[in-house]
C-alpha positions as CSV (number, residue, x, y, z in Angstrom):
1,X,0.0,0.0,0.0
2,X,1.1,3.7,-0.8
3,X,-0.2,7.0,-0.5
4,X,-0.1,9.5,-3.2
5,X,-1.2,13.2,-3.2
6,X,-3.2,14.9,-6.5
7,X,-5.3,18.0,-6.5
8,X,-4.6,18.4,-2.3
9,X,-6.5,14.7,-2.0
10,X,-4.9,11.5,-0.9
11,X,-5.4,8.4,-2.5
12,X,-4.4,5.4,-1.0
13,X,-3.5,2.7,-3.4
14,X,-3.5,-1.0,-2.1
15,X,-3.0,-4.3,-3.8
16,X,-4.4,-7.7,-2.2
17,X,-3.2,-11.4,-3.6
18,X,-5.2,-14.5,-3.8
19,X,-2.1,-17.7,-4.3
20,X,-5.6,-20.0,-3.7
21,X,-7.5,-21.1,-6.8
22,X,-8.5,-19.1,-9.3
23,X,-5.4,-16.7,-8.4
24,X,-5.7,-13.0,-8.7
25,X,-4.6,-10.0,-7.5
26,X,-6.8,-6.9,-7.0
27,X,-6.0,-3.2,-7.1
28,X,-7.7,-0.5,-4.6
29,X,-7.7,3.2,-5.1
30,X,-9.3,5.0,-2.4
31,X,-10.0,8.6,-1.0
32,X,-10.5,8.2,2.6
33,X,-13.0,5.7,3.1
34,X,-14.3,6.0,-0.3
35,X,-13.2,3.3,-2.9
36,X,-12.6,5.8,-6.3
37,X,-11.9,2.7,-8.2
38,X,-10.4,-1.0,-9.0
39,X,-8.5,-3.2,-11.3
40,X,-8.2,-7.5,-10.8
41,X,-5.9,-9.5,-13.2
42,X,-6.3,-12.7,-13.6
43,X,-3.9,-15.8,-14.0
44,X,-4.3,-18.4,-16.2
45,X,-3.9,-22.2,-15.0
46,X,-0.9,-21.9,-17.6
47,X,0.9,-19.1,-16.0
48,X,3.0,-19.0,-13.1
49,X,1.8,-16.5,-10.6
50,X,3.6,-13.7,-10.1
51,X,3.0,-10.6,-8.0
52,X,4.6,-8.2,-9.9
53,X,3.2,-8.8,-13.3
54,X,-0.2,-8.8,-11.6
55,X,0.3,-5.9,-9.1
56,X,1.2,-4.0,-12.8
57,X,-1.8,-5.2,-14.8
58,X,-4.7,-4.6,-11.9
59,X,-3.2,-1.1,-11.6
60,X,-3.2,-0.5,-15.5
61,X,-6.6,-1.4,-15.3
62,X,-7.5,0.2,-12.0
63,X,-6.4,4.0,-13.6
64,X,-7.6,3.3,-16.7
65,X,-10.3,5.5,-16.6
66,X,-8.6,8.5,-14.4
67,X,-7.4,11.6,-15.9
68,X,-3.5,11.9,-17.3
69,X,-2.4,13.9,-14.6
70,X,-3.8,11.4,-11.6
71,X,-2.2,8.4,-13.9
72,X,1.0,9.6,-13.7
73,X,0.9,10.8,-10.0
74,X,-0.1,7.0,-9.5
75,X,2.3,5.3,-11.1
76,X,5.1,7.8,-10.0
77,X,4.5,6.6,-6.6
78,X,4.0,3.1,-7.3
79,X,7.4,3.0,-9.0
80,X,8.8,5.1,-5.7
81,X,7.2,2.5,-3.5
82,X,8.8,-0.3,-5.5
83,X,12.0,1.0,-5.4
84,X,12.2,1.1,-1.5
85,X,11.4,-1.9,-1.5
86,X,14.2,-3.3,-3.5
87,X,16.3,-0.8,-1.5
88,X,15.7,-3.0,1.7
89,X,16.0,-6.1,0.3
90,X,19.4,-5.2,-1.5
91,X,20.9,-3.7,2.0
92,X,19.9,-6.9,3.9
C-alpha cells in the first residue's frame, strides 16, 4: 500500500493477492473511506503466478479511466514504493 497526493486529495492505493484457486490479484484506489476505483488481473492455469506482473496489470486497469495527470501521479508513486522496496532487500 502507498499514499499519493493529486489535487490536495490522498489516495491510497493498495493491492491484495489470492495464491488460492483461481489466483488473482486486485488493485484498490481510495480517498478516505471511499473506494474511487479497481482493477483484478487474472492468472491463467498456464501461468505461473507472479505478484509483480499482476500488481502492474490490476493497476493498469485500476487508472484506466482516471485523468492523465492522476495516472502519472499514481504510477510515480507506485514506482517510488517499489524501489524502497528493492532498497531493503538489497541492504539486507
Amino acid at each position: 500500500m502507498y499514499r499519493v497526493t493529486v489535487d490536495g486529495v490522498e489516495l491510497e492505493v493498495g493491492f491484495q493477492h489470492c495464491d488460492g484457486w483461481p489466483r488473482y490479484t486486485v488493485c484498490t484506489i481510495s480517498a478516505g473511506d471511499r473506494r474511487l476505483t479497481y482493477g483484478t488481473a487474472n492468472c491463467s492455469a498456464a501461468d505461473q503466478f507472479c505478484r509483480a506482473t499482476g500488481r502492474k496489470l490490476a493497476l493498469t486497469r485500476a487508472v484506466a479511466e482516471l485523468p492523465k495527470h492522476v495516472r502519472k501521479a499514481i504510477w510515480e508513486g507506485y514506482w517510488r514504493a517499489t524501489a524502497r522496496q528493492i532498497n531493503v532487500f538489497l541492504s539486507e
